[in-house]
C-alpha positions in Angstrom: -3.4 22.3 9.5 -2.5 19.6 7.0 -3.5 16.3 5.2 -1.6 13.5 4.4 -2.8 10.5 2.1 -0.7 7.4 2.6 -2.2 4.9 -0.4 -0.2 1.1 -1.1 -1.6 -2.4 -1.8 -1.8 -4.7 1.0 1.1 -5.0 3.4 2.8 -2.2 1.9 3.8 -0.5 5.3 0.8 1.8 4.7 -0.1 2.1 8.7 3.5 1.9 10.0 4.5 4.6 8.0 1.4 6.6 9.1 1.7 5.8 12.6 5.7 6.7 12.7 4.2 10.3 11.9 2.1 10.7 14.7 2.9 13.3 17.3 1.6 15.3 20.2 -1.8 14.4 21.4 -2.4 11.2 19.0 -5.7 9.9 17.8 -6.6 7.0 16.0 -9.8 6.3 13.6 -10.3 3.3 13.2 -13.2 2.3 10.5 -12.8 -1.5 10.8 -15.3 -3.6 12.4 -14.5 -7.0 14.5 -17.0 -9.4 12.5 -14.7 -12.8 12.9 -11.8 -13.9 15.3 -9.2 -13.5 12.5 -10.0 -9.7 12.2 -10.2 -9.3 16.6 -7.1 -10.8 16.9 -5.9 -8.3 13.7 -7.7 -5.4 15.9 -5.9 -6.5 19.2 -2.3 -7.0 17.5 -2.6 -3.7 16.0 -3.9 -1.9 19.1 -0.8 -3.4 21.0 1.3 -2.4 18.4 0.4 1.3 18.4 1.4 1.1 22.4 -0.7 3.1 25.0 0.1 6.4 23.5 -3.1 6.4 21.0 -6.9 7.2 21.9 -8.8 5.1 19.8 -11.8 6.0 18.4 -13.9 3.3 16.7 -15.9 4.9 12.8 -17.0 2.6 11.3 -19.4 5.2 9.5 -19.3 8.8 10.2 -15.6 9.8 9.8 -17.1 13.6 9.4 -18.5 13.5 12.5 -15.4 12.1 14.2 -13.0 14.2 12.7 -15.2 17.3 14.1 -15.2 15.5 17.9 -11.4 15.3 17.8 -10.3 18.2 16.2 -8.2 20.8 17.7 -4.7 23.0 17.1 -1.8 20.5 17.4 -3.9 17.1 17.7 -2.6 14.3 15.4 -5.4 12.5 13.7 -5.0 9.0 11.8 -7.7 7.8 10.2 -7.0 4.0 8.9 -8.7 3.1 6.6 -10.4 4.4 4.3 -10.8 1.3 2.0 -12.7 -0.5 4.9 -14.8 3.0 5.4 -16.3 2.6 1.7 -16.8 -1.4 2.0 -18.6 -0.1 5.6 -20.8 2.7 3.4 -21.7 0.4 0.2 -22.9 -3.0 2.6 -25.5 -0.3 4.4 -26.2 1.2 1.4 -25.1 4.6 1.9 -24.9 7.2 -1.0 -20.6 7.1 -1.3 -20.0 9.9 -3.7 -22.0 12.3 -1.2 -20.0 10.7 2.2 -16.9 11.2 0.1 -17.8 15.1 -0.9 -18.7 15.5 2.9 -15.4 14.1 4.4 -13.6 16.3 1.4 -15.4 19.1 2.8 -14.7 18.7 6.2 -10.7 18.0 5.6 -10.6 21.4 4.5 -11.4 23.1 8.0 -10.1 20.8 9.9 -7.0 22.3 12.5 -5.4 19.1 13.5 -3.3 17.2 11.0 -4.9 14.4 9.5 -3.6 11.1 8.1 -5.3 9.4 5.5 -4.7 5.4 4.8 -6.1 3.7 2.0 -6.0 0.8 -0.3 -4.9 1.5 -4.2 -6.9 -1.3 -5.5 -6.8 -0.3 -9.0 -3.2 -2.1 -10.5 -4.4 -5.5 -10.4 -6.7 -7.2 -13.1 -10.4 -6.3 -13.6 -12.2 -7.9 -11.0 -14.6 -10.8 -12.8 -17.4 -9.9 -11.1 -20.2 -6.4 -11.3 -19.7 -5.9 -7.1 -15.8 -6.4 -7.0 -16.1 -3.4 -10.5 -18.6 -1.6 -8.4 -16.1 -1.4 -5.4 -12.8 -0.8 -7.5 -14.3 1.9 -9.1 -15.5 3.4 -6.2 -12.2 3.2 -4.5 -10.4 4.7 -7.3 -13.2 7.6 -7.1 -12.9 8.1 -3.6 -8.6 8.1 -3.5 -9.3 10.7 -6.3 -11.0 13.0 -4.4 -8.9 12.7 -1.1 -5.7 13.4 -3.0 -7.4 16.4 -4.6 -8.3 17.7 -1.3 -5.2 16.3 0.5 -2.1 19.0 1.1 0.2 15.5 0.2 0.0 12.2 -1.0 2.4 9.6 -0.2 2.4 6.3 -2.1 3.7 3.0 -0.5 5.8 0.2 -2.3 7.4 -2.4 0.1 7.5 -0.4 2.8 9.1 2.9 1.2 7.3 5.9 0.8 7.0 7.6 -2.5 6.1 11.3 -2.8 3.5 11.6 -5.2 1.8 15.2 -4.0 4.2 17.5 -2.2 2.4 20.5 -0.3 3.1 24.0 -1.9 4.6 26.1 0.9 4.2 29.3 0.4 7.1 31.7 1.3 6.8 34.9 3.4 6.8 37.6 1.9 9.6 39.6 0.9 10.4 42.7 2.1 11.4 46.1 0.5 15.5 46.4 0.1 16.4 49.8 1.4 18.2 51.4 -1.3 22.1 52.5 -0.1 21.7 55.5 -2.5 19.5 58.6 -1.6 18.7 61.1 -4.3 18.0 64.9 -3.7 15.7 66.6 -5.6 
């Protein structure tokens, strides 16, 4: 159906502005792990937040999989985030530019509408050290290719949204004007 990329630093309004989207039957990815109390309270706070509405599914890994369990005509799909997807995918060791060409792949049959959040890491300073390079340049790869693939891309700057992509809509065709004059031969 479509694809939306919502990208912003931290506390941007990334996720709330995704989540105001969200309509119909609503599904939520979520790629973030609970490996300390700070982030299961985050997890909880945001699950309360969302409200009842959602089904959660938790991906920590295999978003292509997941996408193809959930999809279906008119199903609302939120997939948050994937900054936290890649730092999953480089700690196991997983080859990221072939997960990223798979999930770029699979966006593009996908029938639901799909929301995209991530993490524009790139504005700051070089990182000092060769991991903290390794990850920024992998996240700038991976937004790369999800905004090619992506029907729109939204940037977020304290808390407003900023069109960066806007989806080409095509127009129906035209039809034929009858003429109002009739020539005889």
């Amino acid at each position: 159906m479509s694809t939306l990329l919502v990208l912003g630093g931290a506390r941007s309004g990334k996720s709330r502005y995704a989540e105001s989207l969200g309509k119909g039957q609503k599904f939520y990815v979520a790629t973030a792990e609970a490996s300390d109390e700070e982030m299961v309270q985050r997890i909880a706070d945001r699950r309360l937040q969302r409200g009842p509405s959602w089904e959660t599914f938790e991906v920590p890994l295999d978003l292509v999989t997941a996408l193809q369990t959930i999809d279906g005509k008119g199903r609302f799909i939120l997939i948050d985030c994937l900054t936290i997807w890649l730092s999953n995918l480089m700690i196991v060791k997983l080859d990221v530019t072939r997960e990223t060409e798979m999930l770029c792949e699979a966006l593009k049959k996908i029938k639901a509408q799909v929301v995209l959040v991530s993490n524009e890491v790139g504005l700051g300073i070089v990182p000092a050290n060769a991991v903290a390079r390794a990850f920024r340049d992998a996240q700038g790869f991976l937004n790369q290719r999800v905004a090619e693939a992506a029907d729109e891309v939204v940037f977020m700057a304290a808390g407003l949204p900023l069109t960066l992509k806007k989806a080409v809509r095509k127009a129906p065709p035209r039809k034929a004007k009858k003429s109002s004059r009739s020539r005889k031969a």
